[in-house]
C-alpha positions as CSV (number, residue, x, y, z in Angstrom):
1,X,-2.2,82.2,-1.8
2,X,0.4,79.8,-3.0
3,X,3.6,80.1,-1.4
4,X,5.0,78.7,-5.0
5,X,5.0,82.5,-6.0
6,X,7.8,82.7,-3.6
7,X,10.0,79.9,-4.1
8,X,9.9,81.0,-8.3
9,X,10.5,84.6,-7.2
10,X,13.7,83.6,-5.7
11,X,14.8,81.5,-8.3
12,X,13.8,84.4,-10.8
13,X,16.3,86.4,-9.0
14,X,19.1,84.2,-8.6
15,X,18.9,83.6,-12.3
16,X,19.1,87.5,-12.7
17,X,22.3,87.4,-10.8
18,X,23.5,85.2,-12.4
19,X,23.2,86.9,-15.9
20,X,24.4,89.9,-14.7
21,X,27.7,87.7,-13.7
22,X,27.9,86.2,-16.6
23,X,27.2,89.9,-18.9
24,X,30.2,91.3,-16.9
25,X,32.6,88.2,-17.7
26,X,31.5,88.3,-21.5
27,X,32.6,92.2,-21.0
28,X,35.8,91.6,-20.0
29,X,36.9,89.1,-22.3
30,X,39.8,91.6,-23.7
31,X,40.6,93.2,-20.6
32,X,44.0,92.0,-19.8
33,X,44.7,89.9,-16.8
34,X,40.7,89.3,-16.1
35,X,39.7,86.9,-13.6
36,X,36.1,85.2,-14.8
37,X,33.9,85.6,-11.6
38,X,32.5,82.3,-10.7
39,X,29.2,82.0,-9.2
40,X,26.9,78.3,-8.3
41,X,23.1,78.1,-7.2
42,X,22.3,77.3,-4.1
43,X,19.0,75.2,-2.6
44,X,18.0,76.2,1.0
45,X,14.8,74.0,2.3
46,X,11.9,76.2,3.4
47,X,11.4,75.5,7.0
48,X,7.8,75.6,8.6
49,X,4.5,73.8,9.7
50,X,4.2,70.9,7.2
51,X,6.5,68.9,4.6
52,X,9.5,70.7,3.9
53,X,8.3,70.1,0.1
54,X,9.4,73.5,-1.0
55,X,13.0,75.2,-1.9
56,X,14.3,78.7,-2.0
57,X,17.1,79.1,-4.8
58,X,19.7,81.3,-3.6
59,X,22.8,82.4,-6.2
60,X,26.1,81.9,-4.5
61,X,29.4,83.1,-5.3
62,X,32.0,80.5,-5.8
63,X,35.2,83.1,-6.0
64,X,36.9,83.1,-9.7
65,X,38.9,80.8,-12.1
66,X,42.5,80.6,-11.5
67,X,43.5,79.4,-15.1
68,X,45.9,81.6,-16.6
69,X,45.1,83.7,-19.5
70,X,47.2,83.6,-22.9
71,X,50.5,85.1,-23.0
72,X,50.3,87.8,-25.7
73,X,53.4,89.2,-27.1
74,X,53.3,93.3,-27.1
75,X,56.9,94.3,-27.6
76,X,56.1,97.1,-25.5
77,X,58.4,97.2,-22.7
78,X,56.4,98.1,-19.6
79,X,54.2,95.4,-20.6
80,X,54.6,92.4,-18.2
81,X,52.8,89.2,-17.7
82,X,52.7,87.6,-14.5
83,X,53.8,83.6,-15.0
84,X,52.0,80.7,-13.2
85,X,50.0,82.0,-10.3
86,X,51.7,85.1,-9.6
87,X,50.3,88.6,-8.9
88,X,51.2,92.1,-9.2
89,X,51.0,94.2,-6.0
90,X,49.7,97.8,-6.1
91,X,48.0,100.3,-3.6
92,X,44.1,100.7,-4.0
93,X,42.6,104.2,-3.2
94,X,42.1,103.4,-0.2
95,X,45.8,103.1,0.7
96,X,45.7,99.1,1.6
97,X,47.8,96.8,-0.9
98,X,45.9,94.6,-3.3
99,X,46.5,92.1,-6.2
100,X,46.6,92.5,-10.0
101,X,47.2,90.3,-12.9
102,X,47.0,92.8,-15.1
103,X,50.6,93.9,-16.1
104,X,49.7,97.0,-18.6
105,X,52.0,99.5,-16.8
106,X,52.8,103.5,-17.4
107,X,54.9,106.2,-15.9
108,X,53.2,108.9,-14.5
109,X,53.5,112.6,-14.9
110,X,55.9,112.5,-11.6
111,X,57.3,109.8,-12.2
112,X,55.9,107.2,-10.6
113,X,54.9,103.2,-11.9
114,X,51.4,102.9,-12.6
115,X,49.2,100.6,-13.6
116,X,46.7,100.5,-16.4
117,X,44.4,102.4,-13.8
118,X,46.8,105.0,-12.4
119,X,47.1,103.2,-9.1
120,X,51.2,102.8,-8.0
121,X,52.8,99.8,-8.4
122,X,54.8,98.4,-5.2
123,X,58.0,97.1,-5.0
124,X,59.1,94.1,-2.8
125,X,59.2,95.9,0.1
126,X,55.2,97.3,-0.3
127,X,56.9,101.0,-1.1
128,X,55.5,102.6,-5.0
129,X,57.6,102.3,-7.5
130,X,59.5,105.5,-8.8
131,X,61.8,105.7,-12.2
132,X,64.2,108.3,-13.1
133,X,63.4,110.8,-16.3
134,X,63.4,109.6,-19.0
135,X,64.7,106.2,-18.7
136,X,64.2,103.7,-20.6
137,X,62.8,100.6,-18.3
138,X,63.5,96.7,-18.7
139,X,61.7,94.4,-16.6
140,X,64.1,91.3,-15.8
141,X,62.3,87.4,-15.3
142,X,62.5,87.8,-11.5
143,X,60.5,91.1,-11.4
144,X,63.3,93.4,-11.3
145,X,63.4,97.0,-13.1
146,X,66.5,98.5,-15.0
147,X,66.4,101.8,-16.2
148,X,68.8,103.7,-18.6
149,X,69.3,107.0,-19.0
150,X,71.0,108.3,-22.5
151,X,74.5,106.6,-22.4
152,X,74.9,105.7,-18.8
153,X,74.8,101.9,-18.1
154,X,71.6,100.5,-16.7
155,X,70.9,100.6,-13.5
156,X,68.4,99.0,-10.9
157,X,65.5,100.7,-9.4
158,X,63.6,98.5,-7.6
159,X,62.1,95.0,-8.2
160,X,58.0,94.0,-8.7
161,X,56.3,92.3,-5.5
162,X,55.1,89.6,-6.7
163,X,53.3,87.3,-4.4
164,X,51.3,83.7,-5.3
165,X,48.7,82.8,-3.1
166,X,47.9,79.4,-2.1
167,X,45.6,76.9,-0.4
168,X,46.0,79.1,3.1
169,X,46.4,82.5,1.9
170,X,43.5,83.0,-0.9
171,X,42.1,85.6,-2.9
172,X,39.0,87.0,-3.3
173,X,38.0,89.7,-5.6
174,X,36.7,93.1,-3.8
175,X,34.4,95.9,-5.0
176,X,36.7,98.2,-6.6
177,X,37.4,95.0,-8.9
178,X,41.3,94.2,-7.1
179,X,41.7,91.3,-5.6
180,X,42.4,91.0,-1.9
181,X,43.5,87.9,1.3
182,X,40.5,86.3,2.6
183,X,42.5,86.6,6.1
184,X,42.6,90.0,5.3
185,X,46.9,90.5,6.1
186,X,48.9,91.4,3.2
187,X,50.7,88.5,1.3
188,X,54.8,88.1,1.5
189,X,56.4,88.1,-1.8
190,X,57.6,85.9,-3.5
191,X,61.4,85.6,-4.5
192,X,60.5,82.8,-7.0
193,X,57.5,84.3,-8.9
194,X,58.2,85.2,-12.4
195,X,57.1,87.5,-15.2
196,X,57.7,87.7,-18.7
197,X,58.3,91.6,-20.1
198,X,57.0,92.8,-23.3
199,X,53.8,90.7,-22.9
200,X,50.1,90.6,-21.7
201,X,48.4,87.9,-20.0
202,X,44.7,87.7,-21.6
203,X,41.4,87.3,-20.2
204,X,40.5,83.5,-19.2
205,X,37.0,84.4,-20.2
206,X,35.7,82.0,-22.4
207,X,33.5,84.2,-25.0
208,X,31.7,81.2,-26.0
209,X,30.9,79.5,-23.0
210,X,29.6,82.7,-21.3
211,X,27.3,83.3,-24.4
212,X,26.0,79.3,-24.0
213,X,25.5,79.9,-19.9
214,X,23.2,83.1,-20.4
215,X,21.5,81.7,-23.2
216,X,20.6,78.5,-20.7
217,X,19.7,81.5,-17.5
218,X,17.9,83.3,-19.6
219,X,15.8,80.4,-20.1
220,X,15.8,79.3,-16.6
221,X,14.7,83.0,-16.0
222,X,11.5,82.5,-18.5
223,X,11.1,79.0,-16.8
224,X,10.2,80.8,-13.3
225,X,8.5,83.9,-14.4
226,X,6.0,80.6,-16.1
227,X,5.8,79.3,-12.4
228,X,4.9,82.8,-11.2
229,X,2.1,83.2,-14.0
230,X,1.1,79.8,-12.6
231,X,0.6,80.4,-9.4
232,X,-1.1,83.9,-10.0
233,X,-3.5,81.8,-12.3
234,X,-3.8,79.2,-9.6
235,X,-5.1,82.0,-7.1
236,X,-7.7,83.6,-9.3
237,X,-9.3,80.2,-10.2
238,X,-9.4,79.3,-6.0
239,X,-10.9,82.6,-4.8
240,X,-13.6,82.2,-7.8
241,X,-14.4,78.5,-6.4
242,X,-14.5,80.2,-2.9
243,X,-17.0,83.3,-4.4
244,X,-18.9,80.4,-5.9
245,X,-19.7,78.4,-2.4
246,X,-20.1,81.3,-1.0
């Protein structure tokens, strides 16, 4: 049997990963704050008796793209965008703190700041973020959150934790879709990050590109499934030969 069959299977699959990549990236285009997953193929020789002629092709993640989104105006005052390479800090479900762009936030039943997925919101000290009744809640360009109740003057409640990775401390999405330190230790925050209230940061998913780049897997996809066909043909004709002879 060809050992071709194998080499196109794996490329067959790394193409499928790849197109399920790129679905999910074309899916979030409107979700606010997305991160486009990035992903690169990968040759790895085939190692054995004879010319390493052959390839496998592997599908390897290459993290996501740090552009920023567009800044869309909301008016809505627990709206906040995170500016330049800043991130919101919240507690996942399973208690450890992670990293959010998206800035889409609410007040919970008992009164705590949520995000657009119920999870709390920490302050600069790592603590969830709690508001008084009935306030009304200004975020200031630093992070920090007013609240006003009726006629009283504002007061302060606590301020974001904002924190910006960098060349050392990196992010990398995890499976519950937050983003987390490769090093695995919690980032410090940053007193000089900065937000802007009453906006959204947008996707940086490019609609059009992702379209072009599963258009041009899908192809690659029918491309290898050819090579399999191939190589299936290629059997059948050599075992006939061999019947033949025989």
């Amino acid at each position: 049997m060809d050992r071709m069959i194998y080499t196109a299977m794996t490329g067959a699959n790394a193409a499928a990963h790849r197109q399920q990549l790129l679905a999910n990236n074309l899916a979030n285009a409107s979700t606010p704050g997305f991160r486009a997953e990035l992903a690169t193929f990968r040759a790895v020789p085939v190692r054995g008796d004879g010319t390493s002629s052959r390839v496998f092709a592997l599908e390897a993640s290459a993290g996501h793209s740090e552009v920023s989104g567009p800044i869309n105006p909301t008016g809505r005052s627990l709206d906040v965008a995170a500016r330049g390479n800043a991130w919101f800090a919240v507690q996942g479900l399973d208690g450890t703190e992670a990293y959010t762009r998206g800035g889409a936030f609410e007040v919970s039943a008992d009164g705590a700041l949520v995000n657009a997925h119920g999870l709390p919101v920490l302050d600069d000290g790592g603590s969830p973020i709690s508001v008084p009744a009935n306030a009304q809640l200004t975020f200031g360009a630093d992070g920090t959150l007013t609240a006003r109740v009726g006629d009283q003057a504002p007061q302060r409640v606590a301020k974001l934790k904002l924190v910006t990775p960098n060349d050392e401390n990196r992010l990398r999405r995890s499976e519950d879709g937050l983003f987390r330190p490769v090093v695995g230790e919690a980032l410090d925050a940053d007193a000089n990050a900065r937000v802007q209230g009453g906006a959204l940061e947008g996707s940086n998913v490019n609609p059009i590109e992702a379209m072009v780049g599963m258009i041009a897997v899908s192809r690659q996809f029918e491309t290898q499934m050819r090579m399999l066909q191939n190589g299936e043909k290629n059997d059948q004709t050599a075992s006939r030969l061999l019947n033949m002879n025989g």
